[in-house]
C-alpha positions in Angstrom: 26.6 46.8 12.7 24.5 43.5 13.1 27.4 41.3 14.4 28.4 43.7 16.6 24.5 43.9 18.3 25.0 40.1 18.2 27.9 40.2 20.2 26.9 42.6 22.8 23.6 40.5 23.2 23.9 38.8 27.0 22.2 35.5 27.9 21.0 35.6 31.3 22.1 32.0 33.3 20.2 31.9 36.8 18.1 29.7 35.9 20.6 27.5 34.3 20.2 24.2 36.8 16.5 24.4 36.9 14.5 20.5 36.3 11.9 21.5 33.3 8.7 19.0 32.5 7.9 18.6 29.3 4.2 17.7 29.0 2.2 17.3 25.6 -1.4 17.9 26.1 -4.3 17.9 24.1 -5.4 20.1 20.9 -8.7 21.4 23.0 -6.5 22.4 26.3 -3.7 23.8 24.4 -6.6 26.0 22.1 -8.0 27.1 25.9 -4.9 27.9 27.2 -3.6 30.3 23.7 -7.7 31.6 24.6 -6.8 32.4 28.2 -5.6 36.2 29.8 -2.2 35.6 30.7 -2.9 36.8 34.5 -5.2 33.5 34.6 -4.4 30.6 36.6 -5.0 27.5 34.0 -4.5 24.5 35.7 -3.2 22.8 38.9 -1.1 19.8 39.6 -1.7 17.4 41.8 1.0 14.6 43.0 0.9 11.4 44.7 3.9 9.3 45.6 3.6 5.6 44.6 3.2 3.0 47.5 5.6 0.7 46.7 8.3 3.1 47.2 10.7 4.5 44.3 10.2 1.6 41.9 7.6 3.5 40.3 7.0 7.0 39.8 4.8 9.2 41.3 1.2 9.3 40.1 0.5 13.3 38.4 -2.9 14.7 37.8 -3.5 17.8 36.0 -6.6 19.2 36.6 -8.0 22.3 34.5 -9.9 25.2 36.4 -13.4 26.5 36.3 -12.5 30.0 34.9 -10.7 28.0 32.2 -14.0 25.9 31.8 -16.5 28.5 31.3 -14.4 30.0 28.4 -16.2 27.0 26.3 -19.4 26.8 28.3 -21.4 25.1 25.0 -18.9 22.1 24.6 -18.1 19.1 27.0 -14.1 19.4 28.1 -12.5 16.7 30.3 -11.4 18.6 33.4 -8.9 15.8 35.0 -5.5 14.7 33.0 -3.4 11.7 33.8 0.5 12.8 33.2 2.6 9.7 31.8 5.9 10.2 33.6 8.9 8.9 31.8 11.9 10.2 33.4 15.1 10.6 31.3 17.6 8.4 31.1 20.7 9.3 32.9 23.6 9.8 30.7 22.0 11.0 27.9 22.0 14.5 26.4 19.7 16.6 27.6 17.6 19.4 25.6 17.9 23.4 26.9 15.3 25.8 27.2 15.9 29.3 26.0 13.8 32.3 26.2 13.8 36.0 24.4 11.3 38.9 24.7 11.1 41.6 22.4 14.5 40.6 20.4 16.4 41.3 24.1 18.9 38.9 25.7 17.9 35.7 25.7 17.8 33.7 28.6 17.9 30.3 29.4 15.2 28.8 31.6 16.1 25.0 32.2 16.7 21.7 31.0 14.4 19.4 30.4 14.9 16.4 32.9 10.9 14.6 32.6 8.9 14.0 29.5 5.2 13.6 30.2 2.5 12.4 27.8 -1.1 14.4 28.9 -3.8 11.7 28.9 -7.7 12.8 29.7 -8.9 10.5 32.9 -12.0 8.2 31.7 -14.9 9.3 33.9 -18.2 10.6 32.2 -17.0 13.7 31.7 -14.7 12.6 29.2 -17.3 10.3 27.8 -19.8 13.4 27.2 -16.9 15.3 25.2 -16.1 12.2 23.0 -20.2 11.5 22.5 -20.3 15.7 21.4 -16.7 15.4 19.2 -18.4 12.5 17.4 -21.4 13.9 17.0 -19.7 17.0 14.8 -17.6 14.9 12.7 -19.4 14.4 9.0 -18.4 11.2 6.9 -16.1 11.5 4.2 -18.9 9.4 2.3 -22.4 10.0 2.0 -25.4 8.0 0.7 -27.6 10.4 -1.8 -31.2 9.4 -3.5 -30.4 8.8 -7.1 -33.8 10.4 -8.9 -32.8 8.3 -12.5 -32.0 4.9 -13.0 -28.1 4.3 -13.1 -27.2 1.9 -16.1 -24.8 -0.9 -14.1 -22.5 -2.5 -16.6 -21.2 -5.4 -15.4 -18.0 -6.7 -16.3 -17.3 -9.1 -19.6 -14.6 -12.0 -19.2 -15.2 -12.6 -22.7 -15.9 -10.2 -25.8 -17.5 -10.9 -28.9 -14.9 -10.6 -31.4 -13.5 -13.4 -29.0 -16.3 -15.6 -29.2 -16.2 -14.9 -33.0 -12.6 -15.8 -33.2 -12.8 -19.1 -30.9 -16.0 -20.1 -33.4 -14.3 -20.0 -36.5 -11.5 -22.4 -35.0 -13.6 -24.7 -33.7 -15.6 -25.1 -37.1 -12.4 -25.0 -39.4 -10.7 -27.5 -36.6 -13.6 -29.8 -36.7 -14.0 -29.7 -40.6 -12.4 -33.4 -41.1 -12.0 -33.8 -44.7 -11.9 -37.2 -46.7 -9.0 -39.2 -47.2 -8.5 -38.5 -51.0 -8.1 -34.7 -49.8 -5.5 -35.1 -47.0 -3.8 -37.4 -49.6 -3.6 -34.4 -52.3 -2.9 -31.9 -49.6 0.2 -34.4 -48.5 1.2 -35.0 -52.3 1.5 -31.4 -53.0 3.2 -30.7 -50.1 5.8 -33.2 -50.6 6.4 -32.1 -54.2 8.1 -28.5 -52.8 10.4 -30.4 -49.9 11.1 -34.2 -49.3 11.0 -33.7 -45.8 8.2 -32.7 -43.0 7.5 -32.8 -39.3 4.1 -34.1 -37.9 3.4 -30.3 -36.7 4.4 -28.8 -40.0 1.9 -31.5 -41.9 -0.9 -30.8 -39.1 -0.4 -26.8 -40.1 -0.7 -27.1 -43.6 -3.3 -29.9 -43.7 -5.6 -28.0 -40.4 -6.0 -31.9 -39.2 -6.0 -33.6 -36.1 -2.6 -35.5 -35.3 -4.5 -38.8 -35.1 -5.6 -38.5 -38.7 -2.4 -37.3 -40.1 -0.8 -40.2 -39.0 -2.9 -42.7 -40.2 -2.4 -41.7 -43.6 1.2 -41.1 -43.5 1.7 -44.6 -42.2 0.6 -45.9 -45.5 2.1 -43.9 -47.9 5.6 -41.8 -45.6 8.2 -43.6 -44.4 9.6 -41.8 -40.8 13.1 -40.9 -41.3 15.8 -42.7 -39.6 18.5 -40.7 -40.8 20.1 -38.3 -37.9 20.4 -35.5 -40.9 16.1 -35.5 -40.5 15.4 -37.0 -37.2 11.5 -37.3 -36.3 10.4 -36.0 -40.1 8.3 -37.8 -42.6 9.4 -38.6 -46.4 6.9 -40.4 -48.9 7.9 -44.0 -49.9 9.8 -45.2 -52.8 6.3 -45.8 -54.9 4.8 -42.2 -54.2 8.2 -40.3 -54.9 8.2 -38.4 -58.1 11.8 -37.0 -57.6 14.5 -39.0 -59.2 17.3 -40.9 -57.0 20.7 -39.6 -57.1 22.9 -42.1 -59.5 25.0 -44.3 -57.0 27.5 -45.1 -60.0 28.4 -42.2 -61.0 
């Protein structure tokens, strides 16, 4: 039963080739005009053909009327509108108007051929409603009296357990011990494996480069042999490890 009241439904086309503006006003004339009786006359339109001929277009006013005025009498409302006319481009598809009252036949009422932009003239009267729509609007932030006093804590680039940390280096890294010392640390060393790096000594000895290799140029030898290339071995008269037995 519902497609067949679809398909008896007629759409009325006399007003098929009617020109239809398309004009986007304001939120405060739109809200006046859903206000407004529907036997009210809302606006007028006023039109002025441009000078220079058909190189520009023609200059539209819109201009609100008293009756719709005194339905706000207790806010400011810019009476005169500028229309931006920007005329469609020819070729292009156009957009259909299409009309229904109480679920009936629809109708169609146009196309639209103009799109016009609703922009409030700037005279005082427009000044007066921006100065009142100001005047309503509250900040998102407001300053309040703080009755206590507000603990500020300011932010720490560096902690204690840092500073703790970064202490006990620095006095275990500035602890130079004697030279008998480093020499037992070396010797001992030495006895587990033959050969060391300079940063392998430095980590197990917790001395400064400089040091380490003043010592080790008196009792290591530096290794020329690829097999342990930029490691230390102790000389012949420190080594405790026998020498492998070339005639056998």
């Amino acid at each position: 039963m519902a497609q067949e009241a679809i398909k008896k439904k007629k759409m009325d086309l006399s007003k098929a080739e009617r020109g239809i503006w398309l004009v986007k006003v304001p939120n405060y004339v739109a809200e006046l005009w859903e206000k407004s009786p529907s036997e009210m006359q809302v606006a007028t339109m006023r039109m002025q053909k441009s000078e220079t001929g058909n190189t520009e277009p023609a200059k539209v006013n819109l201009i609100l009327s008293p009756e719709l005025m005194q339905m706000a009498p207790g806010k400011p409302i810019a009476a005169e509108h500028e229309l931006k006319l920007c005329k469609t481009i020819k070729g292009a598809r156009l957009t259909g108007i299409f009309s229904t009252i109480d679920d009936s036949d629809s109708a169609m009422e146009g196309w639209i051929t103009h799109k016009m932009e609703c922009l409030p003239v700037c005279n005082d009267q427009y000044l007066k409603m921006k100065q009142h729509s100001l005047r309503g609007v509250k900040p998102t932030r407001v300053a309040e009296p703080l009755n206590n006093i507000v603990k500020n804590y300011k932010p720490v680039s560096n902690h204690a357990h840092n500073k703790d940390d970064n202490r006990r280096k620095k006095d275990g890294a500035s602890k130079t011990l004697s030279k008998e010392n480093i020499m037992d640390m070396l010797f001992q060393a030495f006895e587990k494996h033959q050969y060391y790096t300079l940063k392998d000594l430095q980590f197990i000895t917790k001395q400064s480069v400089f040091v380490l290799k003043a010592i080790l140029k008196d009792i290591g030898d530096y290794s020329k042999d690829p097999a342990h290339r930029q490691m230390w071995e102790l000389k012949e008269e420190y080594r405790h490890y026998q020498q492998p037995d070339e005639t056998k």
